[in-house]
N, C-alpha and C positions, 0 to 999 in steps of 0.2 A: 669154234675157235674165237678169241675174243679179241675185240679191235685193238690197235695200239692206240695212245693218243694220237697221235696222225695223222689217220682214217680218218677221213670222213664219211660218214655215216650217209647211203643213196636213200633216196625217198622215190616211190614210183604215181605215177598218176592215170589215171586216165577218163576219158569222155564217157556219158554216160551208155550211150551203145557197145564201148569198147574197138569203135574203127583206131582211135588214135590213142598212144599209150605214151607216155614223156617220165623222163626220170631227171631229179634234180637232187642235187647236194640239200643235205641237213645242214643248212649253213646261212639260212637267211638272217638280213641283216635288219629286219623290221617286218609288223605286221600291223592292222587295223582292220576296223570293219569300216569302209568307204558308203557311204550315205549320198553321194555324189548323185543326179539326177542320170547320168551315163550311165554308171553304174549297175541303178536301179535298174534303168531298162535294157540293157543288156543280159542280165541275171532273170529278170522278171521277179525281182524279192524286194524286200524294205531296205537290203545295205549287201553288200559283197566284202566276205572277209578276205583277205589277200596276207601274203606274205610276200616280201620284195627280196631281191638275189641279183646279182650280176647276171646277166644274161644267159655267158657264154655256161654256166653254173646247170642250166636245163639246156636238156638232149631231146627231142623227140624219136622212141624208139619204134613207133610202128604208124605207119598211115600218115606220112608226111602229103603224099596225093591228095590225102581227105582233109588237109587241113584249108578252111577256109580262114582269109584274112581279111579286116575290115579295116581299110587304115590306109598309111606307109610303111617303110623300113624305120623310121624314126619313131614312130608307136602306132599302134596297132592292138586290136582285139583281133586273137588266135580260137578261131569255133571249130567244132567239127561240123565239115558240109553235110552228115548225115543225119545227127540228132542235134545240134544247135548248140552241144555245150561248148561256154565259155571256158578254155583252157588256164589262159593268162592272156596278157597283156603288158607290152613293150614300149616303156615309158624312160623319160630322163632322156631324149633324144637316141633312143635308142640303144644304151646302154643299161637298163635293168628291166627284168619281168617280175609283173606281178603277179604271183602263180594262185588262181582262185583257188584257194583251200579248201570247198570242196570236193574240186576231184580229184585229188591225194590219197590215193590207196594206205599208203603209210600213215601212220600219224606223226606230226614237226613235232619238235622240240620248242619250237617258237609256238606263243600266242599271241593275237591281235592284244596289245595295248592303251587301245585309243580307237574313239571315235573322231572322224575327220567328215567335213563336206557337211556339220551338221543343221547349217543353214539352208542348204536344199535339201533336208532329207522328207521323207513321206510325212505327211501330216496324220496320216490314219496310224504311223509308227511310234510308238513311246520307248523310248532308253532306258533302259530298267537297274544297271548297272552303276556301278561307280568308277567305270573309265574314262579318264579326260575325253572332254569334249570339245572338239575347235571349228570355229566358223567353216573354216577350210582347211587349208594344210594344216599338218601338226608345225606346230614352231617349238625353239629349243628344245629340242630332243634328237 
């Protein structure tokens, strides 16, 4: 059966063990790879790609128990207490997550567009790319 326009289109995700499984709207309103020094160490990588959404936009559908949080209600890294993956993370005082786009079972419609935070990023890291680059946040966009 084919969608109407709409619909919006669900995208599911989950942790790498599969305790915790979240589904979010194909609908985010921004993406990047974050080079941020938080980031990195949260990830254990050179940059974390995210895509950012309204909050209330992701559901967590299994293993709410397992979810560990490292933070407050106002932001927050969302791990699972069993294998460590970063979920997302709940930024802009607490209204939007930013859903680490690799445990996205679906594939988005969104791609990161930008590198941001690229003033902390790994020194062993080179940007290979021709996506803007900003000291830190993106501006005008």
């Amino acid at each position: 059966m084919a969608m109407s326009s709409s619909e919006v289109r669900l995208l599911e995700g989950a942790c790498f063990c599969g305790a915790l499984r979240y589904r979010v709207e194909d609908a985010f309103l921004y993406a990047a790879y974050c080079h941020c020094s938080q980031c990195r160490r949260t990830t254990g990588s050179a940059f974390k790609p995210f895509a950012g959404i309204e909050r209330e936009k992701l559901v967590l559908m299994q293993g709410l128990e397992e979810l560990l949080i490292v933070g407050d209600a106002q932001g927050h890294d969302a791990h699972c207490s069993h294998c460590g993956s970063l979920l997302y993370s709940v930024v802009r005082a607490g209204a939007f997550a930013h859903v680490a786009m690799g445990t996205l079972v679906d594939a988005p419609s969104i791609r990161p567009d930008k590198h941001i935070f690229v003033g902390s990023k790994a020194s062993w890291f080179t940007i290979t790319d021709d996506l803007p680059q900003f000291v830190e946040h993106a501006t005008g966009s």
